[in-house]
C-alpha positions in Angstrom: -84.1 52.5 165.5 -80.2 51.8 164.9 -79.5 47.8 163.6 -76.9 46.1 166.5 -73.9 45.1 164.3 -71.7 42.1 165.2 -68.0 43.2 166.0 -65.9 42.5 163.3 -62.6 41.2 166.2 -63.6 38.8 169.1 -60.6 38.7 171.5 -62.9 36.4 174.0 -65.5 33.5 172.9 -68.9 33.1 174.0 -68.0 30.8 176.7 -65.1 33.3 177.6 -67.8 35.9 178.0 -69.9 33.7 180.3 -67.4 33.0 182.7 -66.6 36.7 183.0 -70.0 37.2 183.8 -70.7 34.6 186.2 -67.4 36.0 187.7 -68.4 39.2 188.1 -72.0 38.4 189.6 -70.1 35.9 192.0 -67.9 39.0 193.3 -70.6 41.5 193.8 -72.9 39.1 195.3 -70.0 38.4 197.9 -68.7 42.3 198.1 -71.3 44.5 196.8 -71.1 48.2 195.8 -71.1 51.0 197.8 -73.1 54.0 196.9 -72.1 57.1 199.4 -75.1 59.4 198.1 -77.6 58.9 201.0 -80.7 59.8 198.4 -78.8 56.7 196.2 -79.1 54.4 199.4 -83.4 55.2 199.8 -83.9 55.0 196.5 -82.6 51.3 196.5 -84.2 50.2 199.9 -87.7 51.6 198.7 -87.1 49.6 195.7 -86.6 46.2 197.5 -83.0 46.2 197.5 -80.9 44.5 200.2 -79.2 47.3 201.8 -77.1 47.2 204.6 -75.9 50.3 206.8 -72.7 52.3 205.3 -69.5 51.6 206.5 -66.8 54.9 205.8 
């Protein structure tokens, strides 16, 4: 099994990272994603997955 190394440059802090993530989750929870593959779209509703009708 490979060791995770640090990086050795941090252009963004922890906190930094945080926000970006909270971001993100904020703007797929309000957008989602759109997967076009219709075997995509089953595989995600048989899992549980909120999935609403496609839109093209």
């Amino acid at each position: 099994m490979t060791e995770r190394r640090e990086p050795r440059l941090r252009f963004l802090s922890e906190a930094d990272c945080e926000g970006l993530h909270e971001a993100t989750l904020q703007l797929l929870a309000r957008l989602g994603v759109r997967f076009l593959p219709e075997a995509a779209v089953s595989v995600f509703r048989e899992a549980g997955f909120e999935v609403a009708d496609s839109v093209l």
